[in-house]
C-alpha positions as CSV (number, residue, x, y, z in Angstrom):
1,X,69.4,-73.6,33.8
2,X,70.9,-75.1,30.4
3,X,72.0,-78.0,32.6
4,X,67.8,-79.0,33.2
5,X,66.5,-77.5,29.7
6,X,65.6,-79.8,26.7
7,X,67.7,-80.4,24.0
8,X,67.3,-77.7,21.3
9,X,67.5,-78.4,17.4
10,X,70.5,-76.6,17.6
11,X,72.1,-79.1,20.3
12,X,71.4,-82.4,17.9
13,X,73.2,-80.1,14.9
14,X,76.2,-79.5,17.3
15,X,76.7,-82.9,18.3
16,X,76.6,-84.2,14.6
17,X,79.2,-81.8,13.3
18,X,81.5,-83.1,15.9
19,X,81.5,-86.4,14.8
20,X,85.3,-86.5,14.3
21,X,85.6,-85.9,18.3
22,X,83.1,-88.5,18.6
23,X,86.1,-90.6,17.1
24,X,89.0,-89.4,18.3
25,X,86.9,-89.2,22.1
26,X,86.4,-93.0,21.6
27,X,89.8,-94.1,20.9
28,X,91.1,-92.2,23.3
29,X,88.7,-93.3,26.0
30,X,89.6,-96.8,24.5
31,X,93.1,-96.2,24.9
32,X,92.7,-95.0,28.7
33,X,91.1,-98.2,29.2
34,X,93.5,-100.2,28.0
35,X,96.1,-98.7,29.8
36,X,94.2,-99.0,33.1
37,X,94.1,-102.7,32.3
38,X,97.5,-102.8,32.0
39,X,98.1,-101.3,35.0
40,X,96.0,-102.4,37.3
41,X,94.6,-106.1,35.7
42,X,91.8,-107.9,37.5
43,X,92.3,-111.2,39.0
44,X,93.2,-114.4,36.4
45,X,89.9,-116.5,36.2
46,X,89.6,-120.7,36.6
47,X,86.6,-122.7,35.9
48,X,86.0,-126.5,36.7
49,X,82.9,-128.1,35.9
50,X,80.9,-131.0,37.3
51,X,77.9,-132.6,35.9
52,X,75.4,-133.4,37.8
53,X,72.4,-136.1,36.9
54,X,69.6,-136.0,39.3
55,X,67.9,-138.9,37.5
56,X,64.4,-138.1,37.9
57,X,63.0,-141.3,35.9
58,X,65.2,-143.9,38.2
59,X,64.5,-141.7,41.3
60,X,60.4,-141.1,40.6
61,X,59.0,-143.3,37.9
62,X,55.4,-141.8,38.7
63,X,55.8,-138.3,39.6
64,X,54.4,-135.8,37.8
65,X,56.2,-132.6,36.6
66,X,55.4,-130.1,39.3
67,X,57.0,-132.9,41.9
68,X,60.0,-133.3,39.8
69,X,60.6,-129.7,40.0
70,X,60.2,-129.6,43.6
71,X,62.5,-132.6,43.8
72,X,65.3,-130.8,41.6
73,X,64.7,-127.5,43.8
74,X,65.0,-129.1,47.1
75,X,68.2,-131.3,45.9
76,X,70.2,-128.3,44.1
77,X,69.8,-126.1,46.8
78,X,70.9,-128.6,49.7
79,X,73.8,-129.6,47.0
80,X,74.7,-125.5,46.6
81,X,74.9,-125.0,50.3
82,X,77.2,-128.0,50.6
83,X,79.4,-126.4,48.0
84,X,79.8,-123.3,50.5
85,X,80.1,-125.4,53.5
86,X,83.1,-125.3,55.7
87,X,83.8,-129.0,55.4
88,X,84.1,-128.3,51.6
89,X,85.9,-124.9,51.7
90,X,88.5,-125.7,54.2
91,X,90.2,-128.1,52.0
92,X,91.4,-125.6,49.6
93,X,93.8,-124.3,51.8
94,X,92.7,-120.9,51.7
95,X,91.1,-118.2,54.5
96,X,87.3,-119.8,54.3
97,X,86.6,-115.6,54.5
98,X,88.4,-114.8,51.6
99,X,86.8,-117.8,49.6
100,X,83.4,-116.8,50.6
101,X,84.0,-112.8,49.4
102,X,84.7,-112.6,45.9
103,X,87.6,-115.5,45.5
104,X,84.8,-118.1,44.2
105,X,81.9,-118.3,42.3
106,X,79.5,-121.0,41.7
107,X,77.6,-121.1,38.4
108,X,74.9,-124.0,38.0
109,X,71.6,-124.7,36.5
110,X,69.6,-127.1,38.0
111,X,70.8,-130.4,36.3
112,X,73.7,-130.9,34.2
113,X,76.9,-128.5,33.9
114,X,77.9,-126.7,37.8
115,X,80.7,-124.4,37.1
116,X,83.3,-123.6,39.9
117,X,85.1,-120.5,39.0
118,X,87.9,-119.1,41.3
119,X,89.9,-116.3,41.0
120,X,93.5,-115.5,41.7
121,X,96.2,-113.0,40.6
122,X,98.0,-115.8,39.9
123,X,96.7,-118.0,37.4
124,X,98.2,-121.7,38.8
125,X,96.6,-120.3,42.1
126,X,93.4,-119.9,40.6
127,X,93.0,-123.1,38.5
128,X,94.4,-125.0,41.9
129,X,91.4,-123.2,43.7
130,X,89.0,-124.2,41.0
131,X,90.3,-128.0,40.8
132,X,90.7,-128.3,44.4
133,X,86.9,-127.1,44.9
134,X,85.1,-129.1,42.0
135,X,86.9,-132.0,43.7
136,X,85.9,-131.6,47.4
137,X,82.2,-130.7,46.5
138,X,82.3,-134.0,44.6
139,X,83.8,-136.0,47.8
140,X,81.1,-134.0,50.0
141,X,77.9,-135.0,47.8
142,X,79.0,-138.4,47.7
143,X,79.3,-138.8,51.4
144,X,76.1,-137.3,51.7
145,X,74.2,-139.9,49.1
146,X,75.8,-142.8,51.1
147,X,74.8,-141.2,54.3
148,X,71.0,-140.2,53.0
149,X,70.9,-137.1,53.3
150,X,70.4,-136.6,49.4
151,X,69.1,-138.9,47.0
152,X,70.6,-141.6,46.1
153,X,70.4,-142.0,42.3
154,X,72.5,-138.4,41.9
155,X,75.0,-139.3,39.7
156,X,78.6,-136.3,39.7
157,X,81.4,-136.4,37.6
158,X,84.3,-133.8,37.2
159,X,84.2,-133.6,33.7
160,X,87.0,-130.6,33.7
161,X,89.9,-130.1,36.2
162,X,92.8,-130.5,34.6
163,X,94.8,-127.5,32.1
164,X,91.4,-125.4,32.6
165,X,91.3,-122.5,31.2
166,X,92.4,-119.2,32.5
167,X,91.6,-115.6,31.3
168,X,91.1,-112.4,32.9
169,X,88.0,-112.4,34.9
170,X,86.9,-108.7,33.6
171,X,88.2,-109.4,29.7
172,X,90.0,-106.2,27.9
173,X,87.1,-105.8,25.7
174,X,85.0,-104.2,28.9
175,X,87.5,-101.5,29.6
176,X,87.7,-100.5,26.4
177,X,84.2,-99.9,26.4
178,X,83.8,-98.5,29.6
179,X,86.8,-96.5,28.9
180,X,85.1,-94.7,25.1
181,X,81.9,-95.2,27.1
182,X,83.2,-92.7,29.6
183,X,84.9,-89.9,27.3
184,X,82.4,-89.7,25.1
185,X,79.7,-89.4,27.8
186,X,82.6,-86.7,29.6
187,X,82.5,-85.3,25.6
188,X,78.7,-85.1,25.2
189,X,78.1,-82.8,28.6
190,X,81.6,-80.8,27.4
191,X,80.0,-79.5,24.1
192,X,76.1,-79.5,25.0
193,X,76.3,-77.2,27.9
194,X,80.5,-76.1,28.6
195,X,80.4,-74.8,25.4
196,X,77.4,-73.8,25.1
197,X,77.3,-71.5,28.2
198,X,81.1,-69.9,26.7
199,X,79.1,-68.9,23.5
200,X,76.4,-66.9,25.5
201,X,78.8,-65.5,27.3
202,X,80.9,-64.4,24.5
């Protein structure tokens, strides 16, 4: 019943003069969090980036701007599905499965910076993964200007594959938060209705 009932005056007064368990509840959540990072870390993270120039005043001089969005639309998205493409994914040397489930991600907006983030327990594993797949994406699209399949005034260079950076792909700063998060939400329900429901019992 106290479980579905509104909070009372009395509640808000109870949870205020507990605020030093507020504290302690946070940095021990904190600290739980922390730990479980330790313990069980999430993947290292890699990111290579190409930029992309789809050169809309070389490749339509007279269009107007609802045909150069069309343009970019219909070029990213044949570009993105050539970044997942077997031809692309095979030459990382890596289950095309595994790739496909969680082991990459690709980040773009439609013109300028695509970032190709790969993910690896090991952090030379993962910034291999992310080099190797900026590269053959750039090796794919260029095949495919020369063949026609995409426009040819699309201009790529890798601007970053070499020492990338890697860092945790779920940073510390989340578990501590979900950690303190998760007490103090565990906290809140302990003294608004466990306790509660002792006292009227008592």
């Amino acid at each position: 019943m106290y479980l579905f009932s509104p909070p009372s005056l009395d509640d808000l007064i109870r949870l205020l003069k507990a605020w030093r368990f507020w504290v302690l509840g946070a940095l021990i959540g904190s600290a739980i969090g922390a730990a479980f990072h330790a313990i069980v870390p999430p993947p290292y993270r890699a990111k290579a980036t190409v930029n992309v120039d789809f050169n809309f005043e070389e490749a339509f001089p007279t269009n107007t701007d609802r045909q150069d969005f069309y343009y970019l639309e219909r070029e990213a998205r044949k570009m993105e599905e050539l970044a997942w493409s077997d031809d692309v994914l095979c030459r990382l040397n890596a289950p095309i499965d595994q790739l496909r489930n969680g082991k990459l991600t690709l980040s773009q907006p439609a013109e300028a910076g695509w970032h190709f983030y790969a993910d690896d327990q090991d952090p030379k594993k993962a910034e291999e993964f992310a080099t190797a797949w900026a590269n053959a994406f750039v090796e794919k699209i260029q095949t495919e200007i020369q063949a026609g399949g995409l426009n040819e005034f699309i201009r790529l260079e890798v601007t970053q594959s070499a020492d990338l950076p890697r860092e945790r792909s779920v940073p510390l700063s989340d578990y501590l938060l979900a950690g303190a998060s998760g007490f103090l939400l565990l906290a809140v329900f302990f003294v608004l209705f466990i306790r509660r429901k002792d006292s009227n019992i008592s």
